[in-house]
C-alpha positions in Angstrom: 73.4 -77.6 -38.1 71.4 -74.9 -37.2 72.4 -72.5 -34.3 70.2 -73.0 -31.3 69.9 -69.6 -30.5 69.2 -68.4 -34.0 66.6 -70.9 -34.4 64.7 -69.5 -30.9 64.7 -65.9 -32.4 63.4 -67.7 -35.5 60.6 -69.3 -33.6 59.9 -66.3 -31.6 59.6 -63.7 -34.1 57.0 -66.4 -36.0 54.7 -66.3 -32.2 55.0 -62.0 -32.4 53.6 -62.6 -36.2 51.3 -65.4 -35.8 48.7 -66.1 -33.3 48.8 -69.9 -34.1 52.1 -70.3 -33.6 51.9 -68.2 -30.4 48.8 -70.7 -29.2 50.9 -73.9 -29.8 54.4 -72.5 -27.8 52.2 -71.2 -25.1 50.0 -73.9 -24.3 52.7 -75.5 -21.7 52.7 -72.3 -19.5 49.2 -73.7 -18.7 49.2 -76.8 -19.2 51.1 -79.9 -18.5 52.7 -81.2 -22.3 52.1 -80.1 -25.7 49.0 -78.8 -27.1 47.6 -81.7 -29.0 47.2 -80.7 -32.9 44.5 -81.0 -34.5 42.5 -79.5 -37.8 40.2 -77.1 -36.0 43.2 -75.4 -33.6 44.3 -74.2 -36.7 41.1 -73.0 -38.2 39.8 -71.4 -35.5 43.6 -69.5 -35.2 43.0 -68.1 -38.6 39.0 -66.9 -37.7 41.3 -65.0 -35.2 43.6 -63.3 -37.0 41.0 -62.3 -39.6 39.7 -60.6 -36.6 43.2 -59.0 -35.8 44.1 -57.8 -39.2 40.3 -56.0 -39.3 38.3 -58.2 -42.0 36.3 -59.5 -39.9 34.4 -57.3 -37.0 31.9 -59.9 -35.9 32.6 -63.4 -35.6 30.2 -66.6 -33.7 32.3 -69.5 -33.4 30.3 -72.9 -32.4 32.1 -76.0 -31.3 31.6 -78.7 -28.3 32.9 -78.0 -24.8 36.3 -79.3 -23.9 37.9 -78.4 -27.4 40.3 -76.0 -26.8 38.1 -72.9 -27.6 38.7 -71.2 -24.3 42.1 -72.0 -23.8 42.3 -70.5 -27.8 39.7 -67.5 -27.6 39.7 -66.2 -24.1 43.1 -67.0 -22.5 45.9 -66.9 -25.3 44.5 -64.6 -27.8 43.7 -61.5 -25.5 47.7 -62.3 -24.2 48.5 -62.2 -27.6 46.7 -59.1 -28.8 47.9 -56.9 -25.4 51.5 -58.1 -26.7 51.0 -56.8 -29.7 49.4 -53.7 -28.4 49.3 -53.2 -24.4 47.3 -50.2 -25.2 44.6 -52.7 -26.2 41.4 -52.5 -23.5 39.6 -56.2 -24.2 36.3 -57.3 -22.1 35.6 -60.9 -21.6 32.5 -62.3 -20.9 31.2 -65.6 -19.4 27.8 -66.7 -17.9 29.2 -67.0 -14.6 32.1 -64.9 -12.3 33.9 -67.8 -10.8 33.9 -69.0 -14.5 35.1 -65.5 -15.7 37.7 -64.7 -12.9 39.5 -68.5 -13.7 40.1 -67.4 -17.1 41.5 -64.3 -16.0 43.8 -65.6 -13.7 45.0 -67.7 -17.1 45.7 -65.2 -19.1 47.8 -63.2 -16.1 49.6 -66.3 -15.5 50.5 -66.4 -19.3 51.8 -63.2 -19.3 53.9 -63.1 -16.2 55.5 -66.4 -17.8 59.2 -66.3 -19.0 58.3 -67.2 -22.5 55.4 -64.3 -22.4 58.0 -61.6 -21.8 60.9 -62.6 -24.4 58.4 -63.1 -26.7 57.0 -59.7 -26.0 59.7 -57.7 -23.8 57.7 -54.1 -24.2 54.8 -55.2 -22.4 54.5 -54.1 -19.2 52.0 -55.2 -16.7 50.5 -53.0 -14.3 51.3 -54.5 -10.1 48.3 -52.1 -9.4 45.8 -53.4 -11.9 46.3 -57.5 -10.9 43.1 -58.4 -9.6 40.5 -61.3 -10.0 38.7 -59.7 -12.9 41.6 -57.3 -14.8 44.7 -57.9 -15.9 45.9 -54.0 -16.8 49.0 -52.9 -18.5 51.4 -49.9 -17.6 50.3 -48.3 -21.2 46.1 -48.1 -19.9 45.3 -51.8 -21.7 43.6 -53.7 -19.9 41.8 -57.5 -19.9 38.5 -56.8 -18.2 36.2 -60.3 -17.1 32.7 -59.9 -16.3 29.8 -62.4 -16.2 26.7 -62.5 -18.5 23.7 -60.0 -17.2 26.6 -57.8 -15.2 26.5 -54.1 -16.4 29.8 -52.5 -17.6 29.1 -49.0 -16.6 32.6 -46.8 -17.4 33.9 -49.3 -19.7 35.2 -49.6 -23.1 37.1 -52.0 -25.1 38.4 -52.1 -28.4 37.3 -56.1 -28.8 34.8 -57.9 -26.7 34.9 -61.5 -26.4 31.7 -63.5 -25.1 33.0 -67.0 -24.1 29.9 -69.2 -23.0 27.5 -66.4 -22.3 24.9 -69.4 -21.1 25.2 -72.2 -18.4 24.4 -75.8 -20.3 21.7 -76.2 -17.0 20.1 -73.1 -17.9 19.8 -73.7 -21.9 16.1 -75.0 -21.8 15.3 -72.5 -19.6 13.7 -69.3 -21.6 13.5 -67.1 -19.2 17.8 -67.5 -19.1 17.6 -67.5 -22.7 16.0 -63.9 -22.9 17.8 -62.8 -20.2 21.1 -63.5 -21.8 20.2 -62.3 -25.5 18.4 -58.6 -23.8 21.7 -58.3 -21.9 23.4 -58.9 -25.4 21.4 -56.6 -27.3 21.5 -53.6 -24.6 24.4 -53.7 -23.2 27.5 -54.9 -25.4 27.1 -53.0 -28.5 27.3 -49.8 -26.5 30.6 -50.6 -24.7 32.8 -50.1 -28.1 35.7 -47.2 -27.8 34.9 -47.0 -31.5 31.7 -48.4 -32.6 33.2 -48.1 -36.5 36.4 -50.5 -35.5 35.2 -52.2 -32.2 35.3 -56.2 -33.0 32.9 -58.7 -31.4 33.4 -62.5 -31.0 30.7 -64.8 -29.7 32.4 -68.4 -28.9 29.9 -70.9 -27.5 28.8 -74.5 -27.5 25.0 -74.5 -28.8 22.4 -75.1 -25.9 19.0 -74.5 -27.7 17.9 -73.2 -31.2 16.7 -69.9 -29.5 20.1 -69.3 -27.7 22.5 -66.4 -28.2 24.2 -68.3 -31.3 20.5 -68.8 -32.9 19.8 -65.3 -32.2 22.8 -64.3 -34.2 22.3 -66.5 -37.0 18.9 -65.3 -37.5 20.2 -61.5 -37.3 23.1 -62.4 -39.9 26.3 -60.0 -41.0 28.5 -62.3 -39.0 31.6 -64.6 -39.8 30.3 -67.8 -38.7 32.4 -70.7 -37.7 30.5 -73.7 -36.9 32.2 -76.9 -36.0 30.2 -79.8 -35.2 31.8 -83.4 -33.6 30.6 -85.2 -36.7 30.6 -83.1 -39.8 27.2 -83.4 -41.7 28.4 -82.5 -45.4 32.0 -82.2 -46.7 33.1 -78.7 -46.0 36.4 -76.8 -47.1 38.1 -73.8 -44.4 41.1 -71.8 -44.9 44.0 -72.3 -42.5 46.5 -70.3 -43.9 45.8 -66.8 -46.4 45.8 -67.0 -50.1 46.8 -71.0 -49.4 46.7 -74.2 -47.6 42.8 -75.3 -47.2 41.9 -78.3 -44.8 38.8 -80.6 -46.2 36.2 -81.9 -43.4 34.6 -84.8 -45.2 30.6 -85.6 -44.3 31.0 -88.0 -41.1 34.4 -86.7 -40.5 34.7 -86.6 -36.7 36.3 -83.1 -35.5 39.0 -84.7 -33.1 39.4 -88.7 -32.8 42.0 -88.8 -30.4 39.5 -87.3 -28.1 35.8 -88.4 -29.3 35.5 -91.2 -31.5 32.6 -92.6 -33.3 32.1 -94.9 -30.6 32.2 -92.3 -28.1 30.0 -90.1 -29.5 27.8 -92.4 -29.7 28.1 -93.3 -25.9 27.7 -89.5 -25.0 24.5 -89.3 -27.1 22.8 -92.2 -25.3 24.0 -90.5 -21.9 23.2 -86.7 -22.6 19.9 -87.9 -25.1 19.5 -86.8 -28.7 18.5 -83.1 -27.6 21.5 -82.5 -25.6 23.9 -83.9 -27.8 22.8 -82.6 -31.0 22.5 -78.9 -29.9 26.4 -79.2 -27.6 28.4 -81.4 -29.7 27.0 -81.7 -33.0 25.7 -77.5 -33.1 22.2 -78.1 -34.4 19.8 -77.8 -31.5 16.8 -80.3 -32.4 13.4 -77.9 -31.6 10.8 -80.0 -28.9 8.8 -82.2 -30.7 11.1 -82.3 -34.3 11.0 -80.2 -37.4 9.2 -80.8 -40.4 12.4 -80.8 -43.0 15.0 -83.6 -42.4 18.9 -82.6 -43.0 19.7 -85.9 -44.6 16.4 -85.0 -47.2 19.0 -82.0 -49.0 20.9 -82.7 -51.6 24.3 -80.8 -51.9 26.6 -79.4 -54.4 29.8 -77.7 -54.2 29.4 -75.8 -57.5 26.0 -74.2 -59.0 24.6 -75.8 -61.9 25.8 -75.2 -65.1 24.1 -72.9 -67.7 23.4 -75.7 -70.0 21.4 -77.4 -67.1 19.1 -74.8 -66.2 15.5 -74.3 -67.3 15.1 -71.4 -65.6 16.3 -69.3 -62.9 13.4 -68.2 -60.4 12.9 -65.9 -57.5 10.3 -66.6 -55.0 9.4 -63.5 -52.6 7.8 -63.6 -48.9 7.5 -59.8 -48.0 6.8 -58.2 -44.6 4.5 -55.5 -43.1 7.0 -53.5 -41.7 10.6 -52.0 -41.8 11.7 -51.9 -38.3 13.8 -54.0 -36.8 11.4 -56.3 -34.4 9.2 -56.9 -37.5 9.3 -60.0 -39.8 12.1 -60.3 -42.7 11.1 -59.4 -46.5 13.2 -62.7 -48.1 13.9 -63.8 -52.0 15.1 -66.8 -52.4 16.8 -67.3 -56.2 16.6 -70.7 -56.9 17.6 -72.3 -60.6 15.5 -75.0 -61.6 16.8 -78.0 -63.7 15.5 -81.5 -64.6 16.8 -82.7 -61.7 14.9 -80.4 -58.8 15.4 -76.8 -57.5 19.1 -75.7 -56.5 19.0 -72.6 -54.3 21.6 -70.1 -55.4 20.9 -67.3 -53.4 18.8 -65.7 -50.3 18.6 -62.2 -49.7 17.1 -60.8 -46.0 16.1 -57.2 -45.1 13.5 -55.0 -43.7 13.1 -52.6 -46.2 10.5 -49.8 -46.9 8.0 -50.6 -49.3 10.1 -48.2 -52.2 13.2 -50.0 -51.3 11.3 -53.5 -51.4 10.6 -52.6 -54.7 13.6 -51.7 -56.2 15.3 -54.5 -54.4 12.9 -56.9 -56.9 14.2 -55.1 -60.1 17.7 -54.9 -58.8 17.9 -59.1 -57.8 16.0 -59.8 -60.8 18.3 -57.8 -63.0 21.2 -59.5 -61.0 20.4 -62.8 -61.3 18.6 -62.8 -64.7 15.3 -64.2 -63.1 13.3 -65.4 -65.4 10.0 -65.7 -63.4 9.5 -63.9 -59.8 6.7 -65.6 -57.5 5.3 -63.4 -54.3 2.8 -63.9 -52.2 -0.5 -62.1 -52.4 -0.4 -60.4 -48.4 1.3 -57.8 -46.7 3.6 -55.5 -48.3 3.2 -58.1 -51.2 -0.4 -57.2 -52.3 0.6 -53.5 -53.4 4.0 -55.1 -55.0 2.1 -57.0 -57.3 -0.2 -54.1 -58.3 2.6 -51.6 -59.3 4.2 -54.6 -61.2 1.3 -55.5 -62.7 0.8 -52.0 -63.9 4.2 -51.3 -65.1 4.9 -54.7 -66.5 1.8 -56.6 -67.4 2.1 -60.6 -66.5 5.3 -61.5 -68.1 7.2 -62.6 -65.2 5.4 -62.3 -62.3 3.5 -65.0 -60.7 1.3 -64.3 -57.7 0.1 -66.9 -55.4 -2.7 -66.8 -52.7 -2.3 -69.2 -49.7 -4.9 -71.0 -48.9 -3.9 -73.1 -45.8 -1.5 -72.7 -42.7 2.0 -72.7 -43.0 2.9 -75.5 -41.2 0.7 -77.4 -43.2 1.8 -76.1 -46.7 5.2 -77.0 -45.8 4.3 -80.4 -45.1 2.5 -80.8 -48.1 6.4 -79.8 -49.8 8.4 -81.6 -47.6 7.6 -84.5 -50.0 9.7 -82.6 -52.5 13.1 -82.6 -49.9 12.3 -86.4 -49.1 12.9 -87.4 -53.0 16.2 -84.9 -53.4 14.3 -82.5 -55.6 16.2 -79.6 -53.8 19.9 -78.8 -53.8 21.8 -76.8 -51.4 25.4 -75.2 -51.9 28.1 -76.6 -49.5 29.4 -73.1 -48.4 27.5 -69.6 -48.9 27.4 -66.2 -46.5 23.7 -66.9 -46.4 24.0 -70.9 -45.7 23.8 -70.9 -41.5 21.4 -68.8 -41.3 18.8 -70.7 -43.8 19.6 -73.6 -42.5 18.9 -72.9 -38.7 15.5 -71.8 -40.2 14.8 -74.8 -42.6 15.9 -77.5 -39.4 14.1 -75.8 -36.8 10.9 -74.9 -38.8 8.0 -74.7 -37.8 9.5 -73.8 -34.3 11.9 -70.9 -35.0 11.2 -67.3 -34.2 11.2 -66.4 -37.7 10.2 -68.0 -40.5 10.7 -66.0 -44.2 12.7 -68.0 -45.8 10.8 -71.1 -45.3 8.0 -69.3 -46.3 10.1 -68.1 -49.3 11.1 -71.9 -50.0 7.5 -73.7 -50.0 6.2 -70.8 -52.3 8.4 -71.6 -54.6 8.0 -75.3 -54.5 4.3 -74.7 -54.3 4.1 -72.7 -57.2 6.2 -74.9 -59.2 2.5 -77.3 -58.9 0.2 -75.0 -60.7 -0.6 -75.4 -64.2 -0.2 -71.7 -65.1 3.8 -72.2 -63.5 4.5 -75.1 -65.7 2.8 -73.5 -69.1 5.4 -70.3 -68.5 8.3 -72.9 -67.5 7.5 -74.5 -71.1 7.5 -71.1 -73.6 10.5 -69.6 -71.8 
């Protein structure tokens, strides 16, 4: 039989090593019992040490309210990281003080626990620096709270977590919105001790398709975590490095022994469709509905094979501009096959008009495109001219709109409605089109759908199909 005492060091030294383990033994400092287990505890756990270990610097983590993420993000994890460094200076954010200064008073309670200090006996907190909104170590580490819109003149932190950043009341307000995303924007990225190593994470429930999530979704370059109640295709996360992988079926419901089906349902007659979609389920339904229908895509876990395809195609919506307020320049690589049009890739920037086109050469040489499709406007019109020149007509296919875009992509949504188009599973790029595609023709921007019904479009002309057929 195992010694008692040996087995506590065991257990202890595991909770120094390991967050998650850390999160389960110190859940009953706070609360009353054991942390009840579930799938997306541990999932979220290894988002976060991903963060520790430095391979991921920005991460948006979406789930509903009430599932653990504060307790998780805001309380046990900045404990854990000042234990593991005290010299570690962490600001938390949430939309409101009194919200803010409870979690604080958390994480202090943690860490003047008995279990806190054997599990991390060389940190020291500070009797000077115990207040309603810091929680400061002997060594100059501190955990700062502050509320959204607050300014943070004098200081820094090594990792800034945003828990919340947006009341639920306030989510159809824009006003609030904007407020929220400028104070974002301004003020947080400047607050970094080092802006080459400072880490971000954004942890919210979603309250509107324009919120601070759908902002960063549409900015991309983050590690996005999205968690829905009811999962709406089968989707595979890592819970443990280099091993164990947890599947979350389509209609898998995130945690039954707190919502069930039935429940849900209840909620979503209670809070109405809007509500519940955008807080529990992560996908914000825009006011009066989107054109393209979720349950329309088709999905795949793997591309199609090479025997399958006909032809692999890039369809190109370029911009004006290269600055960062002006419209994206977007390629969508799609392969197309005699069942419909599987989308492989989508690449986003604001380059200059040089760089936009040796970005065409370089994704044309990457993905062996054999036919590239851009639109006749904007930075597109001089694109095909220099192509033209240089390479005559044998792969490029220009197309001039002829009517609005909202009614062009109704004229294609015909094309999602019978399953023509495939969607990966799981892709860097996959949030971000998605928010987009769902939302359109109400989101901010809209490149990639552009990018999407061009290709479809083109796909209808006779001079597409008679290159499709001598390739």
């Amino acid at each position: 039989m195992a010694d008692p005492f040996e087995l506590r060091a065991a257990v202890d030294e595991l909770c120094r090593r390991d967050f998650f383990a850390f999160a389960i033994r110190a859940f009953p400092v706070l609360e009353p019992g054991k942390l009840l287990m579930a799938p997306h505890i541990a999932i979220i756990c290894f988002l976060l040490m991903k963060v520790f270990k430095g391979d991921v610097r920005r991460a948006l983590v979406c789930i509903p309210p009430r599932y653990l993420k504060t307790y998780l993000i805001s309380i046990a994890y900045p404990a854990w990281l000042l234990g593991k460094d005290p010299k570690t200076r962490i600001i938390c954010a949430s939309y409101g003080t009194d919200l803010a200064e409870k979690f604080s008073a958390d994480c202090l309670k943690l860490m003047k626990s008995p279990f806190y200090k054997r599990i991390f006996p060389y940190t020291h907190l500070d009797p000077k620096q115990q207040n309603k909104t810091e929680v400061g170590t002997t060594v100059g580490g501190y955990r700062f709270a502050t509320s959204t819109g607050a300014t943070l003149t004098g200081r820094g932190a090594d990792i800034i977590i945003i828990d919340d950043p947006l009341k639920a009341s306030e989510g159809h307000s824009p006003t609030a919105r904007a407020k929220c995303t400028e104070w974002f924007q301004s003020t947080i990225h400047t607050r970094f001790n080092d802006p080459k190593k400072g880490k971000l994470i954004v942890v919210a429930q979603r309250l509107h398709q324009d919120d601070l999530p759908g902002h960063i979704m549409q900015t991309g370059g983050w590690e996005e975590l999205i968690l829905p109640a009811i999962q709406p295709v089968t989707k595979v996360f890592d819970i443990v490095e280099g091993g164990l992988k947890v599947r979350f079926k389509a209609g898998r419901v995130l945690q039954p022994e707190r919502h069930d089906l039935k429940d849900l349902a209840e909620l979503k007659k209670e809070m109405g469709e809007f509500d519940f979609e955008a807080q529990f389920n992560q996908s914000p339904l825009p006011p009066g509905g989107a054109i393209f229908r979720e349950e329309w895509i088709k999905r795949e876990e793997k591309p199609p094979k090479p025997s399958q395809i006909q032809a692999i195609i890039q369809s190109w919506d370029t911009a004006y501009e290269s600055d960062e307020d002006s419209a994206w320049s977007v390629c969508t690589t799609w392969a197309k096959c005699p069942d419909g049009f599987h989308l492989l890739d989508v690449w986003r920037g604001r380059p200059s008009f040089p760089d936009l086109r040796k970005q065409v050469y370089a994704l044309k040489k990457a993905w062996k495109a054999n036919l590239v499709v851009v639109e006749k406007k904007a930075s597109g019109i001089s694109l095909i001219q220099e192509i033209e020149l240089l390479d005559g007509q044998k792969w490029l296919i220009n197309i001039s709109p002829q009517k609005g875009k909202v009614e062009r992509a109704e004229q294609q949504a015909v094309k999602f409605e019978q399953g023509k188009v495939w969607l990966p599973t799981e892709a860097p790029w996959l949030a971000a089109y998605e928010a987009e595609l769902f939302s359109f023709p109400h989101c901010n921007f809209n490149d990639q759908v552009d990018s999407t019904v061009q290709l479809l479009a083109a796909s209808d002309y006779t001079g597409f199909k008679h290159r499709l057929k001598y390739l």
